[in-house]
C-alpha positions in Angstrom: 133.1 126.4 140.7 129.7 126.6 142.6 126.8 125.4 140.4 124.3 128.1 139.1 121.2 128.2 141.8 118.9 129.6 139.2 118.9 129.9 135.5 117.2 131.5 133.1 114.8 128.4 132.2 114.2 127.7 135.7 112.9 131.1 136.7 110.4 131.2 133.8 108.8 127.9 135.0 108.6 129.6 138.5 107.1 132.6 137.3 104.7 130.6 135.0 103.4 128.5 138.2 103.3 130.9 140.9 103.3 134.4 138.6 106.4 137.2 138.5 104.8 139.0 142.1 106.1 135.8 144.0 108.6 134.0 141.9 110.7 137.3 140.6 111.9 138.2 144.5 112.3 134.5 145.4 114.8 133.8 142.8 116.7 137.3 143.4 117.1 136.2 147.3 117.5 132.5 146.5 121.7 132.7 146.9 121.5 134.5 150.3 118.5 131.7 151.2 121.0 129.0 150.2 124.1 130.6 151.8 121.8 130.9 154.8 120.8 127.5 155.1 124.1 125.6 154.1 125.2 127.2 156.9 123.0 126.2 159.6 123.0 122.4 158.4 126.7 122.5 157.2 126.0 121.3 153.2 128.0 122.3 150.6 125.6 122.4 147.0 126.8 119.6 144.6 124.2 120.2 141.7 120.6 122.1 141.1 117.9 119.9 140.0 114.9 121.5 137.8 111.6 121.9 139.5 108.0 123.4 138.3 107.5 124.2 141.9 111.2 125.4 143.5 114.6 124.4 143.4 116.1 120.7 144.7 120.0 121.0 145.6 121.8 117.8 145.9 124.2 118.4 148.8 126.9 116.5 150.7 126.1 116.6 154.4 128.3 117.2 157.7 129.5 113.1 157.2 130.0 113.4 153.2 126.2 111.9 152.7 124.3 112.8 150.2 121.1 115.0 151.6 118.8 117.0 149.4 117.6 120.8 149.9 114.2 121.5 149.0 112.8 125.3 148.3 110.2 127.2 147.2 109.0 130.4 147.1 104.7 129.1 148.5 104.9 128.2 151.9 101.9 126.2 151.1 103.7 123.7 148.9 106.3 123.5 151.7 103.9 122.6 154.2 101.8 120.3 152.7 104.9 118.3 151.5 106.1 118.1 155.2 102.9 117.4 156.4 102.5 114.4 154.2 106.2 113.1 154.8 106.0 113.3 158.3 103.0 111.3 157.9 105.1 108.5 155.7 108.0 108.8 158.0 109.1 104.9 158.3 107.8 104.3 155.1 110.5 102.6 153.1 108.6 103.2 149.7 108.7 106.9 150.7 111.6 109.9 151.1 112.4 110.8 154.5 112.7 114.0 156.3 116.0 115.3 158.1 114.8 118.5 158.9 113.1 121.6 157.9 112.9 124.8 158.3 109.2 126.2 157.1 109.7 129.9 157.7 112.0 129.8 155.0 109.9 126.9 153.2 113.0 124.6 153.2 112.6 121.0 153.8 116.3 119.0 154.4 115.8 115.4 152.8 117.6 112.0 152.8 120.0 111.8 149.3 118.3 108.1 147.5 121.1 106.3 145.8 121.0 106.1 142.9 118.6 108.2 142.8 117.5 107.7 138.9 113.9 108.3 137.7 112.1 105.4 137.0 110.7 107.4 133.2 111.6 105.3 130.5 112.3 102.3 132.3 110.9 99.0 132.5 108.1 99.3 135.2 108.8 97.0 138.2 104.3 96.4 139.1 105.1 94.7 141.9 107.3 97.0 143.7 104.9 99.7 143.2 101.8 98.2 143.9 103.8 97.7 147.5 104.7 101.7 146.9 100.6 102.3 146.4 99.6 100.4 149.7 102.6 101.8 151.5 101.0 105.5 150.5 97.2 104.7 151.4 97.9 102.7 154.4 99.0 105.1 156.7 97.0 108.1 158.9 96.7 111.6 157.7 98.3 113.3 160.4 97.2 117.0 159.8 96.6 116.8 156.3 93.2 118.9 155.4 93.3 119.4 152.0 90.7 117.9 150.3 91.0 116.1 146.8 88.5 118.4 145.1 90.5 121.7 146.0 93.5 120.3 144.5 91.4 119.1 141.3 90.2 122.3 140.8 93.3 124.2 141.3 95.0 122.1 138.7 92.3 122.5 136.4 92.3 126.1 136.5 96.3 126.2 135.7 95.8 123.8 132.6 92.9 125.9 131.2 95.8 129.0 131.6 98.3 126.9 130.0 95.9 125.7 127.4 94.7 128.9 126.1 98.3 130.4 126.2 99.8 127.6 124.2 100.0 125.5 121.0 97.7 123.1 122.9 94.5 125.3 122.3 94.3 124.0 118.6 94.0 120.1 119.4 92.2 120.6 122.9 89.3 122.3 123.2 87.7 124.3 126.8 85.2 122.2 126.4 87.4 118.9 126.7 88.8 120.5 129.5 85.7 121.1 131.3 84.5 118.0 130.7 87.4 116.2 132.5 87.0 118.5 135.2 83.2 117.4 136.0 84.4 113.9 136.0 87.5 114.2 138.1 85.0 116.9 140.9 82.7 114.0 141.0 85.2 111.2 141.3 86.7 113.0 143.9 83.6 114.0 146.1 82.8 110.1 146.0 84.1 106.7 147.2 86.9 105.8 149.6 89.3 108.5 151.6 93.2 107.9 152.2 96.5 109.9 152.3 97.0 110.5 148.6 100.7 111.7 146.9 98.6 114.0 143.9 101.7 113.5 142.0 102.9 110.0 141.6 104.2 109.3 138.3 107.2 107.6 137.0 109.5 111.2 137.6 108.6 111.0 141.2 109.6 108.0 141.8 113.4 107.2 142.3 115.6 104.1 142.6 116.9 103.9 145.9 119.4 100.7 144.9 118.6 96.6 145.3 118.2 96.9 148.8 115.1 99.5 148.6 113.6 99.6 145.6 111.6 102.8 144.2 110.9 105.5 146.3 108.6 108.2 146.5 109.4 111.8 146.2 107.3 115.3 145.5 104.3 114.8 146.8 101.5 117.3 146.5 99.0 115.3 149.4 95.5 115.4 149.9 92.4 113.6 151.1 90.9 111.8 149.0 90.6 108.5 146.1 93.7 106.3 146.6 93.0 105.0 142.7 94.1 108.8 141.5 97.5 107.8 142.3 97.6 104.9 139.6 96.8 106.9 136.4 99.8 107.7 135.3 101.3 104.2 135.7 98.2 102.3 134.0 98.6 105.1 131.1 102.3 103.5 130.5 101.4 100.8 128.1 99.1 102.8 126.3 102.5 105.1 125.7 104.1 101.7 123.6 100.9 101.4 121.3 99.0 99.3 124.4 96.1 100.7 126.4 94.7 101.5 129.8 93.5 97.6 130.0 97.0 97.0 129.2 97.6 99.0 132.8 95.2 98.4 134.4 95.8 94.7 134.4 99.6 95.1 135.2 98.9 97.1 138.5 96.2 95.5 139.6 97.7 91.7 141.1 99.8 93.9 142.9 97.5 96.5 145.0 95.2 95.8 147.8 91.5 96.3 147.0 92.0 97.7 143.4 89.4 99.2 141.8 89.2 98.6 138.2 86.4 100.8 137.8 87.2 104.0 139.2 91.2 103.5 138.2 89.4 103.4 134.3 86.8 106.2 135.2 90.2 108.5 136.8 91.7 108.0 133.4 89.3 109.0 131.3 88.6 112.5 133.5 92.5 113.2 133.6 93.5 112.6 129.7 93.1 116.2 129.3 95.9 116.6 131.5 98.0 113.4 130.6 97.8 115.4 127.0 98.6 118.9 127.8 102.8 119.0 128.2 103.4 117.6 124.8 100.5 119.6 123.1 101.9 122.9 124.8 105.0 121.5 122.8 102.8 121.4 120.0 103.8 118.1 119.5 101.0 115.4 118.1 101.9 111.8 118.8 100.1 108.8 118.5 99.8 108.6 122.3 98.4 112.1 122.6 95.5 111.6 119.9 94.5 108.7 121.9 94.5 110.1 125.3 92.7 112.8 123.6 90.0 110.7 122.1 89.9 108.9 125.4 89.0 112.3 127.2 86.0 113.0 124.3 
């Protein structure tokens, strides 16, 4: 039997990211897209993978490899994703492309083997502190977008969610807008490199002993390489630690860390750290101090 392309669940996380205008007609045309494209680089759909932003098919390829289709219904997410792989192409730490096809805002990626998140799992520092300098070290290569315009865009969908969800009892607009000044000015200041805008433990995937984690998802931009640590340094503060904790865990491990702005990136994205699980309505422990850390 061929597995379900879109469910119920996946369309209403479409439609709450990109709105029912664009998302509704995507996922009606999505099997014909598939068929379409399966066709042209001769997969046959194993699985479909959840996505906020699209659908990820694990697919076995002409030689019975495993090769993954990305789609989405934003071109722009499809092109700023290809932009920024095909600037990490050769990097081990990161997923490389086989093809694409951007008029139909499909990217065709290696299969990583395998291939399990690294959420919930003991985090190897070393590894990816060698993932963090692989990211930064290499040139943009036709990525514009600037740090600040992504800040502000997810800052305007987390005041949406906010308001429209349990959360707007335990965090306030003002909280909100208070980690968005801080993250504007953090991101209009201090050192520039090729960024991932997404990197936390979900994005990254073991690729077996003889690669290590990888790198998938990104969302590039422009901007301060030390945004792409917050999510790892908040880990011990998720096991009753805190960002210290983190901060010094990652930090033997990455060239020219800055303790400073890592801490000060931290502070002005706790709102956001907070926001899945109080949407939930779920209060932990770890959420009231990520909130008190963004007061």
């Amino acid at each position: 039997m061929a597995p379900l392309l879109i469910d119920d669940a996946a369309r209403a996380r479409l439609v709450d990211r990109f709105g029912a205008e664009l998302a509704e007609p995507w996922c009606d045309t999505l099997p014909d897209l598939v068929a379409r494209l399966t066709a042209k680089w001769g997969l046959e759909v194993r699985e479909a993978r959840p996505g906020n932003t699209g659908r990820t098919l694990l697919c076995t390829g002409r030689g019975g490899d495993l090769q993954v289709l990305k789609l989405t219904p934003d071109p722009e997410v499809a092109r700023l994703e290809f932009t920024g792989l095909s600037a990490w192409a050769g990097c081990s730490r990161v997923v490389q492309i086989l093809d694409a096809d951007l008029d139909a805002h499909a990217i065709l990626l290696e299969g990583l083997v395998p291939g399990t998140e690294l959420s919930g799992r003991d985090v190897p520092w070393a590894e990816i502190g060698d993932l963090l300098d692989q990211l930064h070290s290499v040139e943009p290569h036709g990525v514009t977008r600037r740090l600040a315009d992504g800040i502000e865009f997810i800052f305007d969908l987390a005041e949406r969610r906010r308001r429209e969800s349990p959360a707007a009892e335990f965090l306030s607009a003002e909280v909100l807008a208070n980690g968005r000044a801080r993250a504007l000015e953090l991101a209009t200041s201090g050192p520039v490199a090729l960024l991932h805008g997404d990197l936390h433990p979900a994005n990254v995937l073991d690729a077996g002993p003889g690669r290590g984690p990888v790198a998938i998802d990104p969302r590039p931009g422009l901007g301060d390489p030390a945004l792409d640590t917050v999510d790892w340094v908040f880990i011990p503060m998720t096991q009753g630690g805190t960002i210290d904790d983190g901060i010094a865990a990652l930090a033997p491990y990455v060239t020219d860390f800055d303790a400073e702005r890592v801490r000060a990136w931290c502070v002005a994205m706790a709102p956001l750290v907070a926001l899945p699980s109080l949407r939930r309505g779920e209060r932990t422990p770890f959420t009231d101090a990520v909130l008190q850390l963004a007061r």
